[in-house]
Backbone as a ProteinNet text record, in pm:
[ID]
protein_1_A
[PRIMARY]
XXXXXXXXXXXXXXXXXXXXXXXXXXXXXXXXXXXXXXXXXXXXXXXXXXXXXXXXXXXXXXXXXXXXXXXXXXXXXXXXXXXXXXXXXXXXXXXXXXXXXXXXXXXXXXXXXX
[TERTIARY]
-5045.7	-5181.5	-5212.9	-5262.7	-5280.8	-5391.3	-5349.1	-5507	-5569.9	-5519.1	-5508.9	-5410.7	-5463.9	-5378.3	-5320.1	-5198.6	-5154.7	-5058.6	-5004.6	-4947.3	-4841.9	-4755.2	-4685.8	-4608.3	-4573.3	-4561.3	-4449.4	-4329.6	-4222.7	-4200.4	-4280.3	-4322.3	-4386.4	-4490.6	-4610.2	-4513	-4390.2	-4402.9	-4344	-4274.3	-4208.4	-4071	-4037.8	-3878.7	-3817.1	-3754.1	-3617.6	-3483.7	-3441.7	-3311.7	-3235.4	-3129.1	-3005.9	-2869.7	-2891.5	-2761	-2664.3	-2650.5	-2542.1	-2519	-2519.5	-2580.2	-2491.7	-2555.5	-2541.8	-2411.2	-2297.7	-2220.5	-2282.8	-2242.5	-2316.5	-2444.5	-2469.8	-2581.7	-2578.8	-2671.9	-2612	-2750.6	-2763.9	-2850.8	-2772.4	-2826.4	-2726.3	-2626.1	-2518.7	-2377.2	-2320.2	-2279.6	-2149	-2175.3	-2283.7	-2297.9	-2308	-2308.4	-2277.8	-2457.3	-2448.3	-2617.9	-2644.2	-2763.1	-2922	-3031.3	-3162.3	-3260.6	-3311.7	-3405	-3405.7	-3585.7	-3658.8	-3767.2	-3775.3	-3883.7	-3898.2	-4035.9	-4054.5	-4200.3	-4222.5	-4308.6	-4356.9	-4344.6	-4287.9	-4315.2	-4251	-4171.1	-4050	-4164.4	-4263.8	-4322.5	-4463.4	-4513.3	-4639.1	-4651.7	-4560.1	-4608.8	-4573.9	-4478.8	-4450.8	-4579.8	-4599.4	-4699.5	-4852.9	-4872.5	-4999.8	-4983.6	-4869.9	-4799.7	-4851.3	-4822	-4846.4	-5031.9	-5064	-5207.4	-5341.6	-5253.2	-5309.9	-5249.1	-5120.9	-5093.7	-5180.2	-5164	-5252.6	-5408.3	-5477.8	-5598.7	-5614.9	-5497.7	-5516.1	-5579.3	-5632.4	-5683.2	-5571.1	-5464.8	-5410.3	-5453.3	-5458.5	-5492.4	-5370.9	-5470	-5326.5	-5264.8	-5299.8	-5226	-5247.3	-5191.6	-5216.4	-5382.5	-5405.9	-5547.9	-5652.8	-5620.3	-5752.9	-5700.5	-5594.4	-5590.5	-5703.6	-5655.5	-5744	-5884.9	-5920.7	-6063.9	-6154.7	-6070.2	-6113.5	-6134.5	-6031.9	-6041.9	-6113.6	-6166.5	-6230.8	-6377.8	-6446.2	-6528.1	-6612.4	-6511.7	-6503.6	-6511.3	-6526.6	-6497.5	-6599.7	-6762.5	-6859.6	-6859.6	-6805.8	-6798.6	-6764.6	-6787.1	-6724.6	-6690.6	-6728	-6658.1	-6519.5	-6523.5	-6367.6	-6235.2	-6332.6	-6237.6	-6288.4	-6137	-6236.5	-6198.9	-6319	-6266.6	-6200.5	-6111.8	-6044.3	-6089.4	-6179.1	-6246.5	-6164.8	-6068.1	-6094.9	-5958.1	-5858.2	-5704.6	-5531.5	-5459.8	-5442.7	-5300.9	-5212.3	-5141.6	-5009.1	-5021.5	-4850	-4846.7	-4758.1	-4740.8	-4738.9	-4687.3	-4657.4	-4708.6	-4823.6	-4868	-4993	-5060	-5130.3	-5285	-5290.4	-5469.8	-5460.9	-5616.3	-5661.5	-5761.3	-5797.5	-5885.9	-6070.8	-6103.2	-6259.4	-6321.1	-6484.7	-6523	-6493.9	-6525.9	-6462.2	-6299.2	-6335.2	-6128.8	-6132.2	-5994.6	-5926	-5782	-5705.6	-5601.3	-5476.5	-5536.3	-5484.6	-5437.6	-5588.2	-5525.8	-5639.2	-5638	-5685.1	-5822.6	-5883.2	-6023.1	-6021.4	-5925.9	-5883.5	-5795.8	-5807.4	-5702.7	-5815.9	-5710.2	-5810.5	-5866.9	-5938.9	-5996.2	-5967.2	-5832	-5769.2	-5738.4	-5761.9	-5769.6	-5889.4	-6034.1	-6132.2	-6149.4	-6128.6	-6088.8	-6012.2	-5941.9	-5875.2	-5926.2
7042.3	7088.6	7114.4	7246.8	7293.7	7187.6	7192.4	7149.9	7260.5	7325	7435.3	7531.3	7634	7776.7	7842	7886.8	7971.5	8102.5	8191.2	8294.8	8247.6	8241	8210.4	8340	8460.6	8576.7	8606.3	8617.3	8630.9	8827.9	8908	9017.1	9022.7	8966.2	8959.2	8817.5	8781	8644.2	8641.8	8588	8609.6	8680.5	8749.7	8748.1	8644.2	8553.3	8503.1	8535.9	8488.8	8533.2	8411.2	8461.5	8358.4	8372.5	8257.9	8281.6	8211.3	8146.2	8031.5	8060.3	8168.2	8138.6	8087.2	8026.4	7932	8008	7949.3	7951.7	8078	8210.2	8318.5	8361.7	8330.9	8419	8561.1	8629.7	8760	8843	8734.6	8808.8	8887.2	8976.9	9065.4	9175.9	9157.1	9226.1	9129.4	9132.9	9047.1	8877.6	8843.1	8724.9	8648.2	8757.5	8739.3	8707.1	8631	8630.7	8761	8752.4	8850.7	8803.2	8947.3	8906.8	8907.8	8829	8868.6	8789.6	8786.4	8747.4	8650.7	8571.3	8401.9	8403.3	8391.5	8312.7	8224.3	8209.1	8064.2	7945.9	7850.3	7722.2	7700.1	7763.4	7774.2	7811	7885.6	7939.2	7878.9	7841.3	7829.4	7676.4	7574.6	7427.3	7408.6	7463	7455.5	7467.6	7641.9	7695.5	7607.5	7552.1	7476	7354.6	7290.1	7143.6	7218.5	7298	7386.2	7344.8	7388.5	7393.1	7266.7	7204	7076	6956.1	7030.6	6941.8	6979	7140.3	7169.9	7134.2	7094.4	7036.3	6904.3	6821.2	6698.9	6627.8	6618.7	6506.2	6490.6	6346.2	6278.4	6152.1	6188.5	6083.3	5998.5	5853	5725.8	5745.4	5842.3	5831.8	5990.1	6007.6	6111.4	6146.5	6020.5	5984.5	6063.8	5996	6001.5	6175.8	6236.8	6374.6	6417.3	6402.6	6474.9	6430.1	6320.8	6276.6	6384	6402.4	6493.8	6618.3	6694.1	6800.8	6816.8	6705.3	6742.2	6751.1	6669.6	6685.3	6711.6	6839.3	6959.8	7083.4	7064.7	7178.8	7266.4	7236.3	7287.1	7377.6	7366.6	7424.8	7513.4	7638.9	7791	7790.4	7726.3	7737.7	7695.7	7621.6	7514.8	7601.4	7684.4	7719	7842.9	7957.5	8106.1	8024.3	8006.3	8039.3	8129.3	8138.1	8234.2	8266.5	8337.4	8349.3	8435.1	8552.7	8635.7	8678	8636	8641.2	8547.3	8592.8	8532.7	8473.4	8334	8251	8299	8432.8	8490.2	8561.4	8616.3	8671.2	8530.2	8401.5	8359.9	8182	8180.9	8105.7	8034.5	8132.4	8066.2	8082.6	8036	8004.2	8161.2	8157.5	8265.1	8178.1	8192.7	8170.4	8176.1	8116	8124.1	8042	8077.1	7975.3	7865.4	7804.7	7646.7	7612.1	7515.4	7435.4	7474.7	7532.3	7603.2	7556.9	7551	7516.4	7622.9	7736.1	7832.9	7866.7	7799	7849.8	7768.9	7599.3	7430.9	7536.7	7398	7443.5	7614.4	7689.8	7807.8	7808.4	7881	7895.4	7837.4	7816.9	7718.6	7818	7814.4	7907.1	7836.6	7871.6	7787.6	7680.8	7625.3	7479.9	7399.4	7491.1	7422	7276.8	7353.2	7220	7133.1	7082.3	7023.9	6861.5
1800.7	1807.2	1954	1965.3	2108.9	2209.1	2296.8	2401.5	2481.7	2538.7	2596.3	2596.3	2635	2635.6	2753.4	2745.2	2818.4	2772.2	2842.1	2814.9	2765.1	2644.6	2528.6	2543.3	2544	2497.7	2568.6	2513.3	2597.7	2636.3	2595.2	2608	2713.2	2757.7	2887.9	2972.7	2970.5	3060.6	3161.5	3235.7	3346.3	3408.6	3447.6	3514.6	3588.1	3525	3641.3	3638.3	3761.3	3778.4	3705.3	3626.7	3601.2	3686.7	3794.7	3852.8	3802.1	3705.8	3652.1	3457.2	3400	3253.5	3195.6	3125.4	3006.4	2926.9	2858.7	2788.4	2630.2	2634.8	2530.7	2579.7	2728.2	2752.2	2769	2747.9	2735.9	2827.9	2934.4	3040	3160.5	3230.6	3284.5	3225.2	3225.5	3190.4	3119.8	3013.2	2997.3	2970.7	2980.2	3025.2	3160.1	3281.8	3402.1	3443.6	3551.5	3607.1	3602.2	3607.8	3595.7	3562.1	3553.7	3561.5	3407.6	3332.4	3200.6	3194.2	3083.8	3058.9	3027	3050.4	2973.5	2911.7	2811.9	2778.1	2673.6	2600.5	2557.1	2620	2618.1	2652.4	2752.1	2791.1	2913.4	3016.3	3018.1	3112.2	3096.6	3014.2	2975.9	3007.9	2968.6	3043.5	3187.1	3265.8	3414.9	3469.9	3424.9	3508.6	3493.5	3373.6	3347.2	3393.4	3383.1	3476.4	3667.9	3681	3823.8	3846.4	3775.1	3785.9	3794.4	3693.4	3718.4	3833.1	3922.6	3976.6	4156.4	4098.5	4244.8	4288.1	4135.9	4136.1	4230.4	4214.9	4281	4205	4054.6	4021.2	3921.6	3934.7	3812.9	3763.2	3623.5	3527.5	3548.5	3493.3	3472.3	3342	3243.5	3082.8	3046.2	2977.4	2869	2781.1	2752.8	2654.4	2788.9	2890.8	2992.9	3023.3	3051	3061.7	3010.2	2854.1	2760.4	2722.4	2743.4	2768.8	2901	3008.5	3108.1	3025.6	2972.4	2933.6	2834.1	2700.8	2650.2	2694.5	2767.6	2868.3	2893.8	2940.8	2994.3	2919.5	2768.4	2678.6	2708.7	2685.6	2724.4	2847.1	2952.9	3054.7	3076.3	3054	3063.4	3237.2	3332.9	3442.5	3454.2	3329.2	3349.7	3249.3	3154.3	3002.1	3002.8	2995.1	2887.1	2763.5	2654.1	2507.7	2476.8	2441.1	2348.2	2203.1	2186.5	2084.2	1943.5	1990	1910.8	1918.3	1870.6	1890.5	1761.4	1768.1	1641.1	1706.2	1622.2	1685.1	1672.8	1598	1562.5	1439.3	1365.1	1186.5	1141.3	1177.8	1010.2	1047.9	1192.5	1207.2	1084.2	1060.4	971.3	1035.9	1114.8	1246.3	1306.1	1341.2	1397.3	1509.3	1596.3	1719.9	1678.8	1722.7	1698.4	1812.1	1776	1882.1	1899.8	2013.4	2052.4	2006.6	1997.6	1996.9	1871.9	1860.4	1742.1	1751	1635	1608.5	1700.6	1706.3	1786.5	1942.5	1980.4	2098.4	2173	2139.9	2155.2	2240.4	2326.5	2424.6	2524.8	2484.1	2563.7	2729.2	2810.3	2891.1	3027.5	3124.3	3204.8	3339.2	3387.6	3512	3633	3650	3809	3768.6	3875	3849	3862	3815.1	3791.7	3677.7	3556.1	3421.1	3467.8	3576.9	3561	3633.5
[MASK]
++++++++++++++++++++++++++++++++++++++++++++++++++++++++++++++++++++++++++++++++++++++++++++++++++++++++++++++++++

C-alpha cells in the first residue's frame, strides 16, 4: 500500500549506464555495458530515499516517518494530490482525491513534506 508517489514508469525514468551487466543482460550490444532505462522502484525509492534525506529531518522508526507524513496530508505545500490518474491495466485502483490506494498521499514538493 502506497504512502507516497513517485515516477514508477520505466518509459518516463531514468538512463544509466551499465558498466558491469549482469549475466543475460541485454543492455548495450551483446550483453556488453551500455546505456539502457530504469524505472519503477529501482528509481522511484532511491530518488525519494534522496529527498527525504536532503530534508535533514530523520525519524527514529518507520511509524514516526509516517505519522510526519500523514500530518502533513492536508498540506498542498507538502503533497500534489494526484487526483486523476490510474495504477496500470490490471492494477485494479484508480487515483482520487486524498490518499488512494493508487498513488498513497501523492508525490512530494521537494523536500517540503518531509
Amino acid at each position: 500500500m502506497p504512502d507516497v508517489s513517485f515516477d514508477a514508469d520505466p518509459d518516463t525514468g531514468v538512463w544509466v549506464f551499465d558498466s558491469t551487466p549482469v549475466e543475460g543482460s541485454t543492455a548495450g550490444c551483446c550483453g556488453v555495458k551500455g546505456w539502457w532505462i530504469v524505472g519503477g522502484t529501482s528509481v522511484s525509492s532511491p530518488a525519494l530515499a534522496g529527498v527525504a534525506n536532503l530534508a535533514g529531518h530523520f525519524a527514529t522508526s518507520s511509524e514516526n516517518e509516517l505519522t510526519t507524513i500523514y500530518s502533513n496530508l492536508g498540506n498542498t505545500a507538502d503533497f500534489h494530490d494526484i487526483a486523476v490518474d490510474y495504477c496500470g491495466p490490471f492494477a485494479g485502483f484508480t487515483s482520487k482525491t486524498g490518499w488512494d490506494f493508487c498513488t498513497g498521499v501523492g508525490s512530494v514538493h521537494g523536500k517540503a513534506g518531509k
